[in-house]
C-alpha positions as CSV (number, residue, x, y, z in Angstrom):
1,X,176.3,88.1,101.2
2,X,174.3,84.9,100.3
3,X,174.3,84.1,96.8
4,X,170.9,82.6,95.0
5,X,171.5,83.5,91.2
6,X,168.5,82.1,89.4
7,X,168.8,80.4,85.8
8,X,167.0,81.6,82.9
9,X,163.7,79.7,82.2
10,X,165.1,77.1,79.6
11,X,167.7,75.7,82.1
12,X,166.7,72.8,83.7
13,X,166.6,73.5,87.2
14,X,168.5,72.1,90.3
15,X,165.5,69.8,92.3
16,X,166.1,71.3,95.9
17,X,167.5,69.1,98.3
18,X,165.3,67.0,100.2
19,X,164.4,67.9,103.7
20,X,167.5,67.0,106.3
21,X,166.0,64.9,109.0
22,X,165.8,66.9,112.6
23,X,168.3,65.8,114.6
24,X,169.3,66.6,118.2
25,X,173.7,66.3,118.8
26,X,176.1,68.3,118.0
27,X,175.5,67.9,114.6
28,X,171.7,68.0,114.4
29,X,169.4,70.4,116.0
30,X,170.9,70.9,118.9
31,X,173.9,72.0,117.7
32,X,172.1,75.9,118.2
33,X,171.1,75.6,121.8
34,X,173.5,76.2,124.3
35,X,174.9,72.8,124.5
36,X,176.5,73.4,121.1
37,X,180.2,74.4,122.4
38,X,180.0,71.8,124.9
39,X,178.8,69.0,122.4
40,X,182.1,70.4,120.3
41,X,184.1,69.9,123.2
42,X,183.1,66.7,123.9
43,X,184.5,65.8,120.4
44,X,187.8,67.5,120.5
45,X,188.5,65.7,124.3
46,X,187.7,62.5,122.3
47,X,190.0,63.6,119.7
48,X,193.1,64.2,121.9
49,X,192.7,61.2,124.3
50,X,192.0,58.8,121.0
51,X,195.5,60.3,119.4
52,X,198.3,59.4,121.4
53,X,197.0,59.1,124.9
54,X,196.9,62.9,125.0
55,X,198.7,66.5,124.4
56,X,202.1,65.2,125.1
57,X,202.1,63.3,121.7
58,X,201.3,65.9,119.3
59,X,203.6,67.7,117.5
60,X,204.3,70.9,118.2
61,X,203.2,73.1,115.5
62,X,204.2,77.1,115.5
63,X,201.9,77.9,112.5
64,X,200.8,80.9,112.0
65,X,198.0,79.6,109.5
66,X,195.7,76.5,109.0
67,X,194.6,75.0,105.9
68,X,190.8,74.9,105.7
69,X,188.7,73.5,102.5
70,X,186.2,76.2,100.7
71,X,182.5,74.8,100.0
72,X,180.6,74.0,96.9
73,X,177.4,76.0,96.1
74,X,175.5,74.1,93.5
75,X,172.6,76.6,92.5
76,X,171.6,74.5,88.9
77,X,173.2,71.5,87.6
78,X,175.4,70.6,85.6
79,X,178.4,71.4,87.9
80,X,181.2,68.5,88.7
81,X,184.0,68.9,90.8
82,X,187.0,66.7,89.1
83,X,184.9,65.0,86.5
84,X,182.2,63.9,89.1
85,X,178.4,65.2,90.2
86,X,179.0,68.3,92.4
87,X,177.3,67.7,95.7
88,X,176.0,71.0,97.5
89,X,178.3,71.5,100.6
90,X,181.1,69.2,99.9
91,X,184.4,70.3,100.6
92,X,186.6,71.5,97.9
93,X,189.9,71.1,99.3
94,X,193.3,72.5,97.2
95,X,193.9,71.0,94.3
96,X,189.8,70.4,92.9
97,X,188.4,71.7,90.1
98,X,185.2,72.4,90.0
99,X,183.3,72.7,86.3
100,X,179.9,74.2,85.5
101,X,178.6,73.1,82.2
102,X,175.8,74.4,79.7
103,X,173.4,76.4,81.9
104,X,175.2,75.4,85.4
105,X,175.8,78.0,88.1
106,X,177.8,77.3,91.0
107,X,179.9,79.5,93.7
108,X,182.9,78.1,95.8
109,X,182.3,79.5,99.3
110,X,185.3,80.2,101.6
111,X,185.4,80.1,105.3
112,X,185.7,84.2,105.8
113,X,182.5,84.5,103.8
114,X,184.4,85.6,100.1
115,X,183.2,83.5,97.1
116,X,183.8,83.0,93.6
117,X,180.8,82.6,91.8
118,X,180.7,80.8,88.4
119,X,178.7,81.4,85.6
120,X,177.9,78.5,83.0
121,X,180.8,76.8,80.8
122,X,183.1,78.2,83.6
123,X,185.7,76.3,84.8
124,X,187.7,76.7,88.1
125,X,190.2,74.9,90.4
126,X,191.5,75.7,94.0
127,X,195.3,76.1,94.4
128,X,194.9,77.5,97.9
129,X,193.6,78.2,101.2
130,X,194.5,79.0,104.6
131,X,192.9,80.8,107.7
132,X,194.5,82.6,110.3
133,X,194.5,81.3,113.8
134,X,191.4,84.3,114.1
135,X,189.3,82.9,111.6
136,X,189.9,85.6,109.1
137,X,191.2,84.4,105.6
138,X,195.4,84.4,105.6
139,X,195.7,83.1,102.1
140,X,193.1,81.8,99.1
141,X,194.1,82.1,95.5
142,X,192.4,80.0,92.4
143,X,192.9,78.9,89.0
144,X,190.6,80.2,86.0
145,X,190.7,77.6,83.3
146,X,187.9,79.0,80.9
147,X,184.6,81.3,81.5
148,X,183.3,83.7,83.5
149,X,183.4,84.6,87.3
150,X,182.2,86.7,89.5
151,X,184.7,86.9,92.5
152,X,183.8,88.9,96.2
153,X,186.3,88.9,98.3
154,X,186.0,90.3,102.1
155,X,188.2,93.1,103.6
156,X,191.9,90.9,104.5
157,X,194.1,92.0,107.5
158,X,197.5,93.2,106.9
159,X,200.1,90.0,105.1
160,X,196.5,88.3,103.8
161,X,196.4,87.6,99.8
162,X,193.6,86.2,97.4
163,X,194.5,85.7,93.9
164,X,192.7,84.8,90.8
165,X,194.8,83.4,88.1
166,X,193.4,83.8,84.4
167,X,195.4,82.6,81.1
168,X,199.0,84.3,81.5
169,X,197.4,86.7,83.7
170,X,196.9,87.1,88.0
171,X,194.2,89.6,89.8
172,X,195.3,90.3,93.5
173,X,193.1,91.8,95.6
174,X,192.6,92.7,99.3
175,X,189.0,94.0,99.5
176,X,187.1,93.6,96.4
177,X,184.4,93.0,94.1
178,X,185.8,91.8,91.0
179,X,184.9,89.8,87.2
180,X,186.9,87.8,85.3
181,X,186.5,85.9,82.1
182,X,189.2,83.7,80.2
183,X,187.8,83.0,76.5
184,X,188.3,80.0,74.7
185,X,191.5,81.8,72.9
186,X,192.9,82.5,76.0
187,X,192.3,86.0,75.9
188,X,191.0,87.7,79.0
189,X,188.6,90.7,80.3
190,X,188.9,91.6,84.4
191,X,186.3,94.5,85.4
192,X,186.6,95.6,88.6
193,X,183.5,97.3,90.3
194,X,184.9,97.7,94.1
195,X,187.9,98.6,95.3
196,X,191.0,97.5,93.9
197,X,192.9,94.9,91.6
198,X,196.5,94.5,90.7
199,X,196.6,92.8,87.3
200,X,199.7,91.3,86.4
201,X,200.5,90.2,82.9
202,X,203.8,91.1,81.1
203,X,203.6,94.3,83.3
204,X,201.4,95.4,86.1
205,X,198.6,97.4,86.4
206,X,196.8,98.6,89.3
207,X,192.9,98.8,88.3
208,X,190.2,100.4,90.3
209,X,186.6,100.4,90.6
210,X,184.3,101.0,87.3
211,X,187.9,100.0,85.3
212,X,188.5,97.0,83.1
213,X,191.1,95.6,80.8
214,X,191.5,93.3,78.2
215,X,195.1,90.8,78.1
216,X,195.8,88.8,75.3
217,X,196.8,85.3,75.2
218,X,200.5,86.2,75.9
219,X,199.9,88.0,79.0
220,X,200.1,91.3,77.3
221,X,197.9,94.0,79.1
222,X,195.7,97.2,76.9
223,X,192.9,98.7,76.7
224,X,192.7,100.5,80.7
225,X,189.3,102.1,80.5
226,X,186.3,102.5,82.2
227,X,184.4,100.1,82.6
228,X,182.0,99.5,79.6
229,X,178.5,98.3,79.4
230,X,177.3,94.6,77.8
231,X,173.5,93.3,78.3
232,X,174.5,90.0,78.4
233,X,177.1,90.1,81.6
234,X,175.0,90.2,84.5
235,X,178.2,91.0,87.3
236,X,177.9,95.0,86.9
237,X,174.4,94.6,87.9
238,X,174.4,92.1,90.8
239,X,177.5,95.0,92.5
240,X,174.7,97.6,91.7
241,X,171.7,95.9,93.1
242,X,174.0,94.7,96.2
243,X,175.4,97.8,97.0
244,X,171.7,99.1,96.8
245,X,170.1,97.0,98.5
246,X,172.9,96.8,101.6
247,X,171.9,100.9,102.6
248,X,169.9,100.3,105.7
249,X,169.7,97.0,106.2
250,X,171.2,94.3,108.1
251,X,173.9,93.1,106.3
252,X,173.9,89.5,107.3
253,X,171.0,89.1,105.8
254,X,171.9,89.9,101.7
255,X,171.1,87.9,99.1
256,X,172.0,88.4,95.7
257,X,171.4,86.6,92.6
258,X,172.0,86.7,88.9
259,X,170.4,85.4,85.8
260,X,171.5,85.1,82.1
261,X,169.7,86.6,79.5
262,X,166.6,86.8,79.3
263,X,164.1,87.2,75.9
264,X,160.9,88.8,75.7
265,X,158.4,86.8,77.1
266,X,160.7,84.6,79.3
267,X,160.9,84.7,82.8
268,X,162.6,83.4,85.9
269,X,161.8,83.2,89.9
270,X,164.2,83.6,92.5
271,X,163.1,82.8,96.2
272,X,164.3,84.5,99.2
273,X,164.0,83.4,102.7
274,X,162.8,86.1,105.1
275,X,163.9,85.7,108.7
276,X,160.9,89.4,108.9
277,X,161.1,93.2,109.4
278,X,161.4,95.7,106.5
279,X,162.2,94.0,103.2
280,X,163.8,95.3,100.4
281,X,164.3,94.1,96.7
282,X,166.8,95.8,94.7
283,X,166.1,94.6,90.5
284,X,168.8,95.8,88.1
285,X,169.1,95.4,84.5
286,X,170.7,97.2,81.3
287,X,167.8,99.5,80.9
288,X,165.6,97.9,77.9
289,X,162.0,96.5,79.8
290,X,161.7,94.4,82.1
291,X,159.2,93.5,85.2
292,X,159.4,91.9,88.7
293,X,156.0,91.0,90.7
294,X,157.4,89.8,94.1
295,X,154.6,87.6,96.4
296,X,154.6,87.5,100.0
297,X,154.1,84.5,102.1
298,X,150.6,85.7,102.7
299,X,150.1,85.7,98.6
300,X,149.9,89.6,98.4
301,X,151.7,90.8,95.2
302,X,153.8,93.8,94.6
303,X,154.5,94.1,90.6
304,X,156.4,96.8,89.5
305,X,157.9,97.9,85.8
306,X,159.4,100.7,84.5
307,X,163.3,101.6,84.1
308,X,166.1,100.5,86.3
309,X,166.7,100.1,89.0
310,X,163.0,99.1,90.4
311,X,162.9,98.8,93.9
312,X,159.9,97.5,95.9
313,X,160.0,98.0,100.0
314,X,157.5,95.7,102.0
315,X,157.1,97.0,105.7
316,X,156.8,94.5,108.3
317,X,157.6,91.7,106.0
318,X,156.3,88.5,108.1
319,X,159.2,85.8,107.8
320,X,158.5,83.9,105.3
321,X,159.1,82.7,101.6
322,X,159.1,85.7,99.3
323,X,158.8,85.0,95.3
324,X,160.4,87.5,92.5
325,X,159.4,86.7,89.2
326,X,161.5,88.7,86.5
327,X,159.8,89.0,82.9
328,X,161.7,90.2,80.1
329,X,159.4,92.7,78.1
330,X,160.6,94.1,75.8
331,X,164.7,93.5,74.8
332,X,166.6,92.8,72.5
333,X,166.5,89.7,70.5
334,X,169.6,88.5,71.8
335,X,168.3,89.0,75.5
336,X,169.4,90.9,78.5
337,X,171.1,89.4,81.6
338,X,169.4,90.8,85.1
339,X,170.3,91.1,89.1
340,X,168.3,90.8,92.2
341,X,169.2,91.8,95.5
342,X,166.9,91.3,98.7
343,X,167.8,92.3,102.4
344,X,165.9,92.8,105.7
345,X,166.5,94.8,108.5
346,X,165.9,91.8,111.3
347,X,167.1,93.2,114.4
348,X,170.2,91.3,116.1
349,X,168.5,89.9,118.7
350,X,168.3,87.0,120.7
351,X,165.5,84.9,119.6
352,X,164.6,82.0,117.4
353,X,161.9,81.8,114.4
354,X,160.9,78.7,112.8
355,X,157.8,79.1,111.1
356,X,158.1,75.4,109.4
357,X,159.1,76.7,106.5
358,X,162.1,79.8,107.6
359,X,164.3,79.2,110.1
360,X,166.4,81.7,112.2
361,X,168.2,80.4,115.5
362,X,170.5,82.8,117.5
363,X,173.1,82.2,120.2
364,X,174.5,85.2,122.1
365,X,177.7,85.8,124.9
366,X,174.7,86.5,127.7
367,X,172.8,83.4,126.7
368,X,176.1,80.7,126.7
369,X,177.4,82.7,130.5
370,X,174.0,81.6,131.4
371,X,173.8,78.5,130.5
372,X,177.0,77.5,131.9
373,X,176.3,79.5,134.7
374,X,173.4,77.4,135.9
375,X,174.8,74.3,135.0
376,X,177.5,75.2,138.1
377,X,180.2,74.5,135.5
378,X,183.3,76.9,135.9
379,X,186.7,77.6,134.4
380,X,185.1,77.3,131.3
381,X,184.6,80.5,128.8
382,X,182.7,80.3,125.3
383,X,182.1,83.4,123.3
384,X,181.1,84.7,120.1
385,X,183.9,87.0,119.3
386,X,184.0,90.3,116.7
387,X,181.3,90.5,114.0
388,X,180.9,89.2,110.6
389,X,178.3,89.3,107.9
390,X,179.1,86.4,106.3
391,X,180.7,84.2,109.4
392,X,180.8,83.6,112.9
393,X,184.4,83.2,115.2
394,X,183.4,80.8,118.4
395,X,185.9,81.2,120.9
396,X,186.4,78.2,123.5
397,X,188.7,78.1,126.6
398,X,188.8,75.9,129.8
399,X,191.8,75.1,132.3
400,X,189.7,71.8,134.2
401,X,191.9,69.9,135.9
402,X,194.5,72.5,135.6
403,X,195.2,71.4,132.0
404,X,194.2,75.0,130.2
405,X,192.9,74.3,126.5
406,X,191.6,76.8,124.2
407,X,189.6,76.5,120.6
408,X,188.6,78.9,117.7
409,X,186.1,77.6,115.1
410,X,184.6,79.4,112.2
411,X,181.0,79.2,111.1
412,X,179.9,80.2,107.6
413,X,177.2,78.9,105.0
414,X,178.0,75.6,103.0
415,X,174.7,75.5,101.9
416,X,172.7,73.1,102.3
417,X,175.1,72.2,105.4
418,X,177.0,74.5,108.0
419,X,180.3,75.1,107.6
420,X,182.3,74.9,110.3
421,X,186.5,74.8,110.5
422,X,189.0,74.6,113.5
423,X,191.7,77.4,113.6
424,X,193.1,77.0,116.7
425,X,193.4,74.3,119.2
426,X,196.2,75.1,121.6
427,X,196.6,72.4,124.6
428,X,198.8,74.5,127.7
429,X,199.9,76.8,125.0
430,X,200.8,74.1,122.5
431,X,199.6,74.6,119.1
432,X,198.2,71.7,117.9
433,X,195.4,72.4,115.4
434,X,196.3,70.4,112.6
435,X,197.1,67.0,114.7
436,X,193.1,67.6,116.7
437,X,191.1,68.3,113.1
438,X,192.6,64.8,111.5
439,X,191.5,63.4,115.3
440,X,188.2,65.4,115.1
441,X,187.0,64.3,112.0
442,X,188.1,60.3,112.6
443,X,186.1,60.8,116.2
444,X,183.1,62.1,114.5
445,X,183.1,59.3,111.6
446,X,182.2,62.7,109.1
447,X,182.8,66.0,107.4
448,X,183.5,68.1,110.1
449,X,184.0,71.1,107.4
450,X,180.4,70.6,106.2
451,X,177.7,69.4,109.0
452,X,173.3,69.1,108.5
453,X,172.3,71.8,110.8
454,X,168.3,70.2,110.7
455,X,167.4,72.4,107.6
456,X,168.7,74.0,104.8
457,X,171.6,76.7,105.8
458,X,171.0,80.0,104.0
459,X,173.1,82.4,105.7
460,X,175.2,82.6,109.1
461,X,176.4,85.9,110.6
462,X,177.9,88.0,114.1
463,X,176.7,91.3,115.1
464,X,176.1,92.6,118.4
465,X,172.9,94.0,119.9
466,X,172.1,97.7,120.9
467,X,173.5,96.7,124.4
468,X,177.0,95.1,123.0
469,X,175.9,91.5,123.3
470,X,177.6,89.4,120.6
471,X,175.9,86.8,119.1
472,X,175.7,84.4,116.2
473,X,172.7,83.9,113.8
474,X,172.4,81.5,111.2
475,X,169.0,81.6,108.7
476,X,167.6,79.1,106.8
477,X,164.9,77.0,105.4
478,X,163.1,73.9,105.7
């Protein structure tokens, strides 16, 4: 699930980033076509020949997890990662603290496609990550200094963990869709709204979804309840509208965003990126009056108003920019926070759209065999393996000149960049992961966690077509 949450109309807006420059290489525009894996090879070869003369000088490393970095999401500004100017994509290794001030909105973005999402005067620093060997998230856990956060975390295998730490207080999860806020006097509220959280304090609670419970400052837990409303937390209503809006659509292609309150009169705009096919906006708020008119690229509007939650289907939705503008009513005077939720149902198919302004490039198992096929290469095997709607898992192996070597990388959104991170390099059955990543980003002279892709990175997802081809798709803007 992308995340796009909009400000209200007196925060000064994040200036989007300047167009990235087209670029062929692995790192540019070509990184899509079917060259891509090879390109990557290319680097990883360079990587073990520049370290040591080869395989034989690595160190053996039985690990059954890698450390990988999460990515920074900068939707408005002010947000700083350990006291300087957050930069949309960079990595945020363990240990950084990333700090949203006075109308800043950021997420942290992890490899499996789980995210924390941070509203203003929230501050939150990484203690942890790992990936497993498969790509899927072994390990992530974070510390909640102060504010509010809105934390989804995808579906962990068996032994995986993620952990939000408040003041004198932990939420564990393994599946979820979860809020947390720390107040200034250390006192803390955790709503969950999918699944379920263990919250330990001075005891240990199990709560599940439409729960909360309030800990004071000592770690002392009360107050297990459902969940109960308040017009200026907009988390309830972005799992509503997302939960909504996922019922037959594609599910790579969510986006969800969230804004603070809104007064009446005010309004906000959130854009969504269309890759085409049926389009679906989901708008949730508390239930006062509010109004969304969503435009088309073609400039057709679709205004709707009336209680929650409003839902406007377009048919046939050509890709394409699409504009919702939210305007608050009638509310109270102290205003109303509000959700939007947009999906598609774009076929997984083969088959690139770049309309100039939306961008969707695909890669499938048929497509790479192809390709490699005519190139009269053999031995070598790349695939796109198991499905994701917030990742992709490339799989590499080759045994030239007898010497079999075999890769994992995972693909996700670091918007504006792609994300990409190496779980598994294994050199005649040696792991040696951690030794070829140090080699691999020295080769490449960059961030190998957070590449340009040629446009602006929206969303990257697996699923597999009606006849069982897997592929990769990764949607965007320019």
């Amino acid at each position: 699930m992308a995340i796009q949450p909009p400000p209200a109309p007196t925060v000064p807006q994040q200036a989007p980033p300047p167009p990235t420059t087209k670029q062929g290489g692995c790192f540019g525009r070509g990184c899509f076509g079917c060259g891509c894996g090879g390109c990557l090879l290319v680097v990883l070869l360079a990587g073990l020949l520049v370290v040591g003369g080869g395989y034989f000088f690595f160190v053996v490393q039985a690990q059954a997890a890698v450390t990988a970095p999460g990515a920074l999401m900068v939707i408005n500004q002010p947000v700083d990662v350990d006291g300087n100017p957050g930069i949309p994509g960079e990595a945020l290794n363990a240990g950084a603290t990333v700090h949203t001030g006075a109308g800043g909105h950021a997420a942290i973005q992890f490899p499996d496609g789980s995210f924390v999402r941070m509203s203003p005067d929230t501050s939150v620093k990484i203690t942890a990550v790992q990936l497993q060997n498969s790509g899927s998230l072994q390990s992530a856990s974070v510390e909640q200094k102060i504010g509010r956060t809105f934390t989804s975390v995808q579906h962990l295998v068996s032994g995986a963990s993620f952990q939000v730490g408040g003041h004198s207080v932990s939420a564990q999860v393994r599946g979820t869709e979860f809020e947390v806020l720390v107040r200034s006097n250390g006192t803390n509220l955790i709503k969950v709204f999918e699944g379920k959280v263990i919250v330990t304090g001075t005891t240990t609670v199990t709560l599940t979804a439409g729960q909360q419970i309030d800990v004071d400052a000592n770690g002392r837990l009360s107050g297990q309840r459902s969940t109960q409303p308040d017009p200026q937390d907009p988390y309830p209503l972005t799992a509503q509208c997302s939960t909504a809006a996922s019922s037959g659509n594609t599910a790579g292609t969510m986006q969800s965003s969230s804004g603070d309150g809104l007064t009446n009169g005010q309004s906000a705009e959130t854009d969504y990126n269309s890759p085409g096919g049926n389009l679906t906006l989901i708008f949730c708020y508390p239930g006062s009056l509010m109004s969304v008119t969503v435009t088309d690229p073609a400039g057709r509007t679709y205004p709707r108003q009336g209680p929650p939650p409003i839902i406007i289907k377009i048919p046939n939705g050509a890709a394409g920019v699409y504009k919702a503008l939210v305007t608050a009513v009638n509310v109270p005077s102290t205003g109303e926070a509000y959700s939007l939720a947009f999906a598609t149902d774009a076929a997984c198919s083969a088959g690139n759209v770049d309309t100039g302004t939306v961008v969707r490039w695909t890669m499938s198992n048929s497509q790479i065999a192809s390709a490699i096929a005519k190139s009269g290469t053999t031995g070598i095997t790349i695939q796109v393996r198991g499905t994701s709607p917030t990742a992709a898992h490339i799989v590499y192996f080759s045994n030239l000149g007898g010497i079999p070597i075999s890769w994992v990388i995972d693909f996700y959104s670091a918007t504006p960049n792609l994300g990409a991170v190496v779980t598994q390099v294994a050199v005649h059955g040696i792991n040696v992961t951690t030794k070829t990543t140090s080699a691999l980003s020295t080769v490449a002279g960059t961030s190998t966690s957070s590449m340009p892709a040629g446009f602006i990175v929206d969303r990257v997802y697996s699923c597999n077509d009606p006849k069982g081809d897997g592929m990769v798709v990764v949607e965007g803007h320019r």
